[in-house]
C-alpha positions in Angstrom: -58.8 -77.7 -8.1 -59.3 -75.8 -4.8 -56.8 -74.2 -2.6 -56.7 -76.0 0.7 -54.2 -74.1 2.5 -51.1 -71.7 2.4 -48.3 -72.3 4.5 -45.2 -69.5 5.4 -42.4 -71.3 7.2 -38.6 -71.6 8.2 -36.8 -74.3 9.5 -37.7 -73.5 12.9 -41.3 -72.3 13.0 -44.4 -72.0 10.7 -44.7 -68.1 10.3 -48.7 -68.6 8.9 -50.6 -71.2 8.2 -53.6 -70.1 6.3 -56.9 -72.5 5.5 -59.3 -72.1 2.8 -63.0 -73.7 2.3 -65.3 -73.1 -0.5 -67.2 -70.4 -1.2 -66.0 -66.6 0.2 -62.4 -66.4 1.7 -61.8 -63.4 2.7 -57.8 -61.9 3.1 -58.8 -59.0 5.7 -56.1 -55.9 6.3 -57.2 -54.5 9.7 -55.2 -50.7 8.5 -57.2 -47.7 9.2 -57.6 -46.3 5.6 -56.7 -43.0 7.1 -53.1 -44.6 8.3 -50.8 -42.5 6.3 -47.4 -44.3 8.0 -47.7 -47.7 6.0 -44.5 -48.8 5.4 -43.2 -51.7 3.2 -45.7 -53.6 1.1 -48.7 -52.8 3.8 -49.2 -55.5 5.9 -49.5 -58.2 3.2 -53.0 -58.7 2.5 -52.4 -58.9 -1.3 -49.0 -60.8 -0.8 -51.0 -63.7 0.0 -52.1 -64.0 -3.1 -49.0 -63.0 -4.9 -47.3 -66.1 -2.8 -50.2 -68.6 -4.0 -49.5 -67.6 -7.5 -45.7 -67.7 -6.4 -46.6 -71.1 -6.0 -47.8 -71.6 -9.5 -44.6 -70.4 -11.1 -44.7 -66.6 -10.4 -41.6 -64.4 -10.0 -40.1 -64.3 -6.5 -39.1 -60.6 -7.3 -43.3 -59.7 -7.2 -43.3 -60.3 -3.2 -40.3 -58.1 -2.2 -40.7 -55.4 -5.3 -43.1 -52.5 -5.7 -45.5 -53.4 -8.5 -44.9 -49.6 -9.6 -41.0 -49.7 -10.2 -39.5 -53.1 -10.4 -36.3 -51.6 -9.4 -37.4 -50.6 -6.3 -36.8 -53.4 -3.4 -38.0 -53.8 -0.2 -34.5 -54.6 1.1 -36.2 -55.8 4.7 -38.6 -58.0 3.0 -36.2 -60.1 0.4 -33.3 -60.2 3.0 -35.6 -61.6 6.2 -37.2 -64.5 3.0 -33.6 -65.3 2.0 -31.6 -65.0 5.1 -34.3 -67.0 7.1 -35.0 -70.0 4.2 -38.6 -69.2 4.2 -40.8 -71.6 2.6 -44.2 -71.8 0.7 -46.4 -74.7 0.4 -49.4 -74.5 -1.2 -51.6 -77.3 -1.1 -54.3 -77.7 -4.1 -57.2 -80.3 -3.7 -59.2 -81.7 -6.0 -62.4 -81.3 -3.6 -62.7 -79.7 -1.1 -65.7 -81.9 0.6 -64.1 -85.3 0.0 -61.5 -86.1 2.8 -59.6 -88.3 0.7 -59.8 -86.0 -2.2 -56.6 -85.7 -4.6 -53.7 -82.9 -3.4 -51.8 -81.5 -5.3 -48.8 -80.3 -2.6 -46.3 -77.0 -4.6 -43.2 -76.0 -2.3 -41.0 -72.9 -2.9 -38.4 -71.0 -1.4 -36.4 -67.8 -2.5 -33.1 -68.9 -3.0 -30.7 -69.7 -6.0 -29.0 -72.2 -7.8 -29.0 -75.6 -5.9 -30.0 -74.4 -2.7 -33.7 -73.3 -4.5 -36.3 -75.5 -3.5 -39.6 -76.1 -6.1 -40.9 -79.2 -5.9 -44.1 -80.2 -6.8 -45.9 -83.4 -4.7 -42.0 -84.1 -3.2 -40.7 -84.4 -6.5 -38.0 -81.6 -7.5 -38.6 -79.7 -10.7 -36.2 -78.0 -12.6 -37.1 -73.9 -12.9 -37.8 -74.3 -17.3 -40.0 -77.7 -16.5 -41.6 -76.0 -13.6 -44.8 -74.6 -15.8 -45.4 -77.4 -18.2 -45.3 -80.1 -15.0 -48.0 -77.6 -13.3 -49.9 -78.2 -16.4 -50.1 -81.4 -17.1 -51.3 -81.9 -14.2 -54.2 -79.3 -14.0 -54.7 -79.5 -17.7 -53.6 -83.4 -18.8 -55.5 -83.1 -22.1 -53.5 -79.7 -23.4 -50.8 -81.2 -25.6 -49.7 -78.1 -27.1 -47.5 -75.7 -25.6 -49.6 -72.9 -26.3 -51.6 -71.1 -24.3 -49.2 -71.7 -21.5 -49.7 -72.6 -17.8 -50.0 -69.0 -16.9 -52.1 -68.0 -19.4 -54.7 -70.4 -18.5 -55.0 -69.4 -15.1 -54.3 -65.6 -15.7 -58.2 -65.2 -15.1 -58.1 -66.9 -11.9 -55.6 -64.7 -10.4 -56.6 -61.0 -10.3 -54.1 -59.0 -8.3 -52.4 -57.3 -11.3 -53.7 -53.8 -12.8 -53.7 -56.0 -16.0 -56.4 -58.6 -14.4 -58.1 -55.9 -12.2 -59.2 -53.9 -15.1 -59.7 -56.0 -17.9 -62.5 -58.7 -18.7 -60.7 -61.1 -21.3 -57.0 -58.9 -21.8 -55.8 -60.5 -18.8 -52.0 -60.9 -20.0 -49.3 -58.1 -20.1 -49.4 -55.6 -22.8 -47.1 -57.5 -25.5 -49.5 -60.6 -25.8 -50.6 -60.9 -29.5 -53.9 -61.6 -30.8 -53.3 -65.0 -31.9 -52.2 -65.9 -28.4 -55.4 -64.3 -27.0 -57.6 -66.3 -29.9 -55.2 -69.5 -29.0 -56.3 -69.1 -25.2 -60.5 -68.4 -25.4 -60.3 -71.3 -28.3 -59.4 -73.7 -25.5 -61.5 -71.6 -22.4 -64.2 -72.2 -24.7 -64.0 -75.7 -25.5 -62.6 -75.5 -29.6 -59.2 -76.1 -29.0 -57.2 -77.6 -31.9 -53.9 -79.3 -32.8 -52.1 -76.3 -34.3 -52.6 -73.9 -32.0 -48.6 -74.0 -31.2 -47.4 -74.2 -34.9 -50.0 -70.9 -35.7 -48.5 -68.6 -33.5 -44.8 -69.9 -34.2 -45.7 -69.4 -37.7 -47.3 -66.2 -37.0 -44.3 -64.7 -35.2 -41.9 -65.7 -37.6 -44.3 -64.1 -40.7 -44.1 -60.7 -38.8 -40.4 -61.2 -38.2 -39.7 -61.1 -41.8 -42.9 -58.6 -42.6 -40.6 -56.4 -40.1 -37.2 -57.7 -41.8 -38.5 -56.5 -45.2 -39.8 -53.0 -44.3 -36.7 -52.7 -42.7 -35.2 -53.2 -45.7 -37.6 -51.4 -47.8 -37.0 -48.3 -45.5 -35.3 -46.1 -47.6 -37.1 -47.1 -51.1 -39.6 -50.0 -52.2 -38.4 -52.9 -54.1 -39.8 -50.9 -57.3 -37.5 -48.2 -57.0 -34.2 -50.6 -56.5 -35.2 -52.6 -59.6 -35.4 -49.5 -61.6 -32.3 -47.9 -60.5 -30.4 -51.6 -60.7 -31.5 -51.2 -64.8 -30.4 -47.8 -65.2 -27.0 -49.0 -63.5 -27.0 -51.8 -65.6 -27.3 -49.6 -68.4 -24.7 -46.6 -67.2 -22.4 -50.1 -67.0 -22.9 -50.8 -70.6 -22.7 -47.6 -71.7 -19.0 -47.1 -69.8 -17.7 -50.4 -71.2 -18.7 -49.4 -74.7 -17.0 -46.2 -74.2 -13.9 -48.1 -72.6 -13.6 -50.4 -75.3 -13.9 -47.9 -78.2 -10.5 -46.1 -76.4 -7.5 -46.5 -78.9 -5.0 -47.5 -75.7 -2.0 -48.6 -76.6 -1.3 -51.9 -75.2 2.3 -51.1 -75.1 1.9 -47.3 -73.8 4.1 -48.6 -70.3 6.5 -49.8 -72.3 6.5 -47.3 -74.8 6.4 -44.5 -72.6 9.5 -46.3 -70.3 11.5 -46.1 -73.8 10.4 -42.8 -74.3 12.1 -42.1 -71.3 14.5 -44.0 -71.9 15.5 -42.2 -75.1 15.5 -38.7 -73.0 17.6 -39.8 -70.7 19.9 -40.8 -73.3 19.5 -37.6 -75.6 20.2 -35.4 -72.4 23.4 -37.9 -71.6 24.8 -37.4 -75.2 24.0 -33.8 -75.3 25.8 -33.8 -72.5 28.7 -35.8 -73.9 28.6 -33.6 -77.0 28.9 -30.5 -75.3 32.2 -31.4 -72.8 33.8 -32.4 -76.0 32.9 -29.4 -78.1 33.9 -27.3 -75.1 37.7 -29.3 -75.0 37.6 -28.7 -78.9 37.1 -25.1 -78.3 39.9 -24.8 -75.7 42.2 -26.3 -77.9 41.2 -24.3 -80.7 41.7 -21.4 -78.9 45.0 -22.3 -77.5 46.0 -22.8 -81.2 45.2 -19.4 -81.7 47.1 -18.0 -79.1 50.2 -19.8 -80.2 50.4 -18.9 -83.5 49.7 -15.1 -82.8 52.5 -15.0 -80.4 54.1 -16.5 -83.4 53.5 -14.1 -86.0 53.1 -11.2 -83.5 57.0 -11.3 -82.2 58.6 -8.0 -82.1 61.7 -8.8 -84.0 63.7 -5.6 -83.7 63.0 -5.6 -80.2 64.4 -8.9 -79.5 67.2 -8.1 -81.7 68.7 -5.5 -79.4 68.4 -7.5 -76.6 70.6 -10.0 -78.2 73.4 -7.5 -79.3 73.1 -6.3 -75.8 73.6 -9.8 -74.2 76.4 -10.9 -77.0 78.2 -7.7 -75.9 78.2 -8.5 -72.2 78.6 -12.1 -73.0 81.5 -12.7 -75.0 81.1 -17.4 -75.3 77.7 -16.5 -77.0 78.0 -18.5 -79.8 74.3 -18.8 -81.4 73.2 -15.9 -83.8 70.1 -14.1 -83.5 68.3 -15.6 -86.2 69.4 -18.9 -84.9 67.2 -17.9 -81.6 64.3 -16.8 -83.8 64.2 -19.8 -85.6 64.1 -21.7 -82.8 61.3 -19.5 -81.0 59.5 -20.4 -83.7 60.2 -24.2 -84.2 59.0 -24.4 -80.2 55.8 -22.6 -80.6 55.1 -25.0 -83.8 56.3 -27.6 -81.9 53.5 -26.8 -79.0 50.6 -26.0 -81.8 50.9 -29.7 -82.9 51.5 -31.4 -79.4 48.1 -29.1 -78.4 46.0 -30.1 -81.7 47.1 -33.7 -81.7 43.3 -34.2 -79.7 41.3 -32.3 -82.6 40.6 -35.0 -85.4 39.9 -37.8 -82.4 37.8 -35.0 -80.9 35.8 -34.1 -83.8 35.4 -37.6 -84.9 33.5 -38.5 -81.1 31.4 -34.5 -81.6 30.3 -36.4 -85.1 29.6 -39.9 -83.8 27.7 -38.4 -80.8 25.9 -36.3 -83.1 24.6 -39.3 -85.5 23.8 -41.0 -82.2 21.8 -37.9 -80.4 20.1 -37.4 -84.2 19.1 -41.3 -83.7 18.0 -40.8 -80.6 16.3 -37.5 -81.5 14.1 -39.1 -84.3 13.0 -42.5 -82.1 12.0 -39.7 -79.6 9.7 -37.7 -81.7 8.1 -41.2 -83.2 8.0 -42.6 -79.6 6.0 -39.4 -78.5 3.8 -39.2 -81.9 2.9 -43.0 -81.5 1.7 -41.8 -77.8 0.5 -38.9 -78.2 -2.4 -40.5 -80.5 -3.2 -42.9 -77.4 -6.2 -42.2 -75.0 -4.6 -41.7 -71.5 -4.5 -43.9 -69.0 -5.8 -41.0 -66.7 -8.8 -41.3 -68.8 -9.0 -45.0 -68.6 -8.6 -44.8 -64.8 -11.3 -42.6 -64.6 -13.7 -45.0 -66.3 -12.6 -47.6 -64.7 -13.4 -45.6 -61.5 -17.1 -44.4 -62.4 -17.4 -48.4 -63.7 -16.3 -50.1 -60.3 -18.5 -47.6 -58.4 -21.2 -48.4 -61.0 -20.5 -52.2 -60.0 -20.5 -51.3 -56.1 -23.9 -50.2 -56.2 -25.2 -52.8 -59.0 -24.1 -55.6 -56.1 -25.6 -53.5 -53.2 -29.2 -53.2 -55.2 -29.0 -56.8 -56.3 -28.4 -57.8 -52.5 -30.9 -55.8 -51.4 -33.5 -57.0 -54.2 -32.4 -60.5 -53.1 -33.0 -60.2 -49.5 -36.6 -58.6 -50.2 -37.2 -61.4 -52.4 -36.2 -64.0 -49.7 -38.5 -62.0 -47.1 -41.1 -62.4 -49.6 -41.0 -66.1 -50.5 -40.5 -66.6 -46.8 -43.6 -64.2 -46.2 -45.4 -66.5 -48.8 -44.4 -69.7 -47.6 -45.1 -68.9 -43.8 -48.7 -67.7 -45.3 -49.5 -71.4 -47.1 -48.8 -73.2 -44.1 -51.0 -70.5 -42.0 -53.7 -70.6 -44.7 -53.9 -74.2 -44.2 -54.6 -74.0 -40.5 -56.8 -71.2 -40.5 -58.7 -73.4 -43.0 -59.6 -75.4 -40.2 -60.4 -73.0 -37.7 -61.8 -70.4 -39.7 -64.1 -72.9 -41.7 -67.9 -72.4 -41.4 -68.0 -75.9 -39.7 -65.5 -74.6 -36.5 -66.9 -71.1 -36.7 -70.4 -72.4 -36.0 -69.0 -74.6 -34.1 -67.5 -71.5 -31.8 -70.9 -69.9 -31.5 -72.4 -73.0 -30.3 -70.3 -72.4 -27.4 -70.1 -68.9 -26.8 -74.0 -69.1 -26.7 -73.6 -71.8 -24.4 -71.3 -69.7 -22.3 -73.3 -66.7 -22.6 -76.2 -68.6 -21.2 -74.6 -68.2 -17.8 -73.0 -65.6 -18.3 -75.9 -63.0 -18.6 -77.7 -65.6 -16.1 -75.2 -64.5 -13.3 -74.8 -60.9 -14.3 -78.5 -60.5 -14.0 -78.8 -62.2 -10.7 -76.2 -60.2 -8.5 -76.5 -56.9 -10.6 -79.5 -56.5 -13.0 -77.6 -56.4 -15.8 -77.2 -59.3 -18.7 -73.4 -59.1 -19.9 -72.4 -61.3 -22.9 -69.0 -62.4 -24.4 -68.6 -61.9 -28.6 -66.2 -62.5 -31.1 -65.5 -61.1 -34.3 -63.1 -63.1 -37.2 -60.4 -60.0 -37.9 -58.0 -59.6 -40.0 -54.3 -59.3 -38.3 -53.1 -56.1 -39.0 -49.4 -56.9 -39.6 -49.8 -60.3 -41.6 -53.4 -59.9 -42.7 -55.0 -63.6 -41.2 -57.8 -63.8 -39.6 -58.5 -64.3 -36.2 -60.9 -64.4 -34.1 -60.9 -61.2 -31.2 -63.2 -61.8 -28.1 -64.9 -59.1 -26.0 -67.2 -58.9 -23.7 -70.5 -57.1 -24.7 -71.3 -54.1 -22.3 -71.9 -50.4 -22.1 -70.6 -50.1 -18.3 -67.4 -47.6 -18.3 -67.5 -47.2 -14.4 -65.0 -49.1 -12.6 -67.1 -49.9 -10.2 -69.4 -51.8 -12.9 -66.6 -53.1 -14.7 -65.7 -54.7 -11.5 -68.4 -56.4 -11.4 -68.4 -57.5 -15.1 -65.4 -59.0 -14.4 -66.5 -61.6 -11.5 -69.4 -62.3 -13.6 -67.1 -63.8 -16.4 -65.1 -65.4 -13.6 -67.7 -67.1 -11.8 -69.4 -68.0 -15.1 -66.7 -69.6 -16.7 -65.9 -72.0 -13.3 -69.8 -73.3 -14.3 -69.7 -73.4 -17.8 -66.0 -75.6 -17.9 -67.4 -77.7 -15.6 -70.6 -77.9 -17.6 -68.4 -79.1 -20.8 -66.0 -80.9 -18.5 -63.1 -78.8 -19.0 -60.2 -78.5 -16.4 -60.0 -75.6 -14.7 -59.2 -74.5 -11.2 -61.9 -73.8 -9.4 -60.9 -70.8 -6.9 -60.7 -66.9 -8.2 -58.2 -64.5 -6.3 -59.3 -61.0 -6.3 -57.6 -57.9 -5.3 -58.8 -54.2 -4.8 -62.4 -55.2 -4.8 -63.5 -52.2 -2.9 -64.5 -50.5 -5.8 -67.6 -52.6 -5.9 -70.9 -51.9 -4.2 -71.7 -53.2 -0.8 -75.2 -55.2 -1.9 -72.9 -56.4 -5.2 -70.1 -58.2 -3.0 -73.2 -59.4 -0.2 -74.9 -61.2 -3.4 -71.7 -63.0 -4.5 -70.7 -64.1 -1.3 -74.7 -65.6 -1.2 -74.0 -67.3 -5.0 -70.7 -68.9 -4.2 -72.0 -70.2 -1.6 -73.7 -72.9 -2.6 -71.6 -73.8 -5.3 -68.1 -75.6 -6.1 -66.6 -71.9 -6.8 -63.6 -70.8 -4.2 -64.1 -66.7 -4.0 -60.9 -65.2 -2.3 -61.0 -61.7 -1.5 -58.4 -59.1 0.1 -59.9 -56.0 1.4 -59.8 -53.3 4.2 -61.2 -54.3 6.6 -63.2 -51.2 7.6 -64.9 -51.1 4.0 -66.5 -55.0 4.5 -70.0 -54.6 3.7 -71.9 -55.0 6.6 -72.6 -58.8 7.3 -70.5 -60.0 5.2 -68.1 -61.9 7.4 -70.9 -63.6 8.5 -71.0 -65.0 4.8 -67.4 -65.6 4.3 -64.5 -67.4 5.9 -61.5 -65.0 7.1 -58.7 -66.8 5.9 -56.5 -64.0 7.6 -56.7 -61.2 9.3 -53.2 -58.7 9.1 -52.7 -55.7 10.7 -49.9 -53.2 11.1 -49.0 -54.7 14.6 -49.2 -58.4 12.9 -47.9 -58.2 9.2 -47.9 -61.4 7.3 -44.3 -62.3 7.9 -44.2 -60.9 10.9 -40.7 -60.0 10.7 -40.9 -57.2 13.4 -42.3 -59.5 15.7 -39.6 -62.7 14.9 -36.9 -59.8 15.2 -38.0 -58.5 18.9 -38.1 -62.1 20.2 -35.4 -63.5 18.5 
């Protein structure tokens, strides 16, 4: 596939409308190099090439971004692509020299959600088919997913530091090795059915490679299994020690009866005491009484009764009638008061049988505990044993998930294994160098012609350093370090691969995009333009104008020419007449 033409439009007008033939295109920025009030992104010499692969399922945030900071818009840019409904159509042809040759017409616009437009040949494509539609139609005999759409043609489109500077590590830093040995399998001709299923396999075997060292790291699975049988035997060792305890069974009960009987000793204690205290008052009372009786000062009272029979004449009681009574009333009182004494000391006794009861159940109850491990102690077992348990069932998990990680680990290696048989058999490996020589053939062909050097790609079967496969890892043979060289190197491999997939009939588009080629000499770029020339090989080239080798325009076709007065979108210009 070649690229016919490149369209920028709106509703109204067609903005550009840029042509391409065979051989040397050439994207031409008219800037002084010594213009140090650029603004923007330039004038756009490298955005048309940004928008072709925009075409071919790039991001819409590469033309209005700076390559150097994502974050970093240019506001002008993205609001004059949206606001206006600017469109791209990029029209691919099979063949450039046949009139009636199939196209291949891509259409896309920067807006969102239903007012996006990507269509491919008038059909509309959904954003997650737009890729796999692109190639099965450029690569209709790539079944598998993998290597995708943009993979393929990373080599074709060169604007990226990522392309600029590397030979064969054309895709963002994050692309595995397996993807890379995926993609120069098919570039080279020995593609095979499991390509998809070996790196889905692969990423999930270094998924749980990384799941079990993260669980393993604290401590190895060694160190958990050991200290899981020392818990085990701390956990046997506490049980024995819990069993041998003599705990009584009936130590709450006992020791709520225990309580019990206090509580009642205290209460009759209590009892016993009030009585014995009433006992005593009475007692004493008694005591009183009869010495007032016996302590009566009879002559005394004697005078005072002749005294009072002498003043009162009807007195007809004699003294020792008064005495007598004195002393019957006193009696009288003595028994009235100690009426209470033989109930009271009859209660003093039975409370005292009862608290002597009581007192004897209490010292058997507290004997009969006493000889009982406590329950503090059997708490504190239990304690020590659950924790014991806690960490038995975090070391078992943990052993458990290691173990899962590693059957899955083993499991995702068998099915590996039996792919890699196939591809890393002696049959396919010789198979491989069949074709690499083949390639190499050309290869060191064209890199002798345009710069006197012979360049060669290798391979070398590897072992993966995270899941320890092989695979194969491609490089390109040189001592050049220059970037100047390395330039070059890298539009031998281009231009040799076009011939050698069309020499083994492999799809491939057929133009190269190449940014930043100023690096290269002027007698290496004059010599290209002279070998794709004559050849079915589209070379498209953005450069300064002022550092075009001399006659080389003569060679090539200026696709565009862009300037600071007349930048690709010319949004300055639309603005003034508008």
């Amino acid at each position: 596939m070649f690229i016919k033409n490149l369209k920028v439009s709106t509703e109204q007008e067609v903005i550009r409308n840029i042509n391409f033939v065979s051989g040397l295109n050439l994207i031409v920025d008219d800037t002084p190099t010594d213009d140090k009030k650029q603004t923007g992104n330039n004038v756009g010499k490298t955005t048309v090439l940004k928008l072709i692969y925009f075409c071919l399922g790039g991001d819409d945030k590469e033309i209005y971004s700076d390559p150097e900071n994502k974050k970093d818009i240019y506001t002008e840019v993205k609001d004059f692509l949206i606001s206006n409904e600017v469109l791209i159509t990029l029209t691919l042809v099979e063949d450039l020299a046949l009139k009636d040759s199939n196209e291949i017409v891509i259409e896309r616009n920067f807006l969102s959600n239903k007012r996006a437009i990507r269509k491919i040949n008038g059909e509309e494509i959904l954003k997650k088919d737009f890729d796999r539609k692109l190639k099965e139609i450029v690569f209709p005999e790539l079944k598998t997913e993998k290597p995708t759409f943009k993979q393929l043609i990373s080599h074709n489109i060169r604007y990226k530091d990522e392309n600029i500077n590397n030979t064969l590590k054309t895709l963002n830093q994050y692309t595995s090795d397996i993807e890379y040995e995926a993609l120069y399998l098919y570039l080279l001709g020995c593609s095979f059915p499991g390509a998809d299923q070996k790196q889905l396999l692969t990423a999930k075997l270094k998924q749980e490679y990384a799941y079990k060292d993260r669980l393993e790291s604290k401590q190895r699975k060694n160190f958990y299994e050991i200290a899981l049988g020392a818990i085990k035997d701390d956990i046997a060792e506490l049980n024995q020690k819990k069993s041998s305890m003599n705990i009584n069974i009936n130590f709450e009960e006992d020791l709520n009866s225990l309580n019990q009987i206090k509580y009642e000793i205290n209460k009759i204690s209590s009892a016993i005491g009030r009585l014995s205290i009433r006992k005593d008052i009475i007692l004493e009372a008694q005591n009183g009484m009869e010495q007032n009786k016996a302590n009566i000062d009879i002559k005394q009272l004697k005078m005072l009764y002749g005294e009072a029979k002498y003043n009162l004449a009807e007195i007809n009681k004699t003294f020792e009638d008064l005495v007598n009574y004195h002393n019957k009333m006193i009696v009288e009182k003595i028994k009235f008061i100690t009426k209470e004494l033989p109930g009271l000391e009859q209660q003093i006794a039975s409370e005292q049988m009862r608290l002597n009861e009581k007192l004897v159940a209490e010292k058997e109850l507290a004997k009969k505990i006493a000889k009982s491990d406590s329950f503090e102690e059997l708490e504190e077992i239990i304690d020590i044993l659950n924790q014991k348990y806690q960490k038995k069932g975090e070391y078992e998990n943990i052993i458990s998930q290691i173990e899962e990680a590693e059957n899955n680990i083993k499991k995702l290696d068998d099915e590996l294994s039996q792919i890699d048989a196939d591809i890393h058999s002696p049959a396919f490996e010789e198979r491989l160098k069949t074709q690499r020589d083949k390639f190499n053939k050309l290869f060191s062909a064209i890199s002798h012609e345009l710069y006197g050097e012979k360049y060669a790609l290798n391979f070398e079967k590897e072992r993966d350093k995270k899941t320890d496969k092989p695979v194969y890892k491609f490089t390109s043979f040189n001592l050049n370090f220059s970037s100047g060289k390395k330039q070059g190197e890298i539009i031998c491999f281009d231009l040799a691969y076009i011939l050698f997939a069309d020499q083994e009939n492999i799809p491939c588009l057929h133009f190269l995009l190449n940014d930043k080629k100023e690096l290269m000499h002027d007698n290496q770029l004059s010599k290209i333009a002279d070998f794709v020339k004559d050849r079915k090989i589209q070379l498209v080239i953005s450069m300064l104008k002022d550092k075009l080798p001399e006659g080389l325009i003569e060679k090539a076709h200026v696709a565009i020419e862009l300037s600071q007065e007349s930048k690709l979108f010319k949004i300055e210009q639309l603005a003034t007449t508008s």
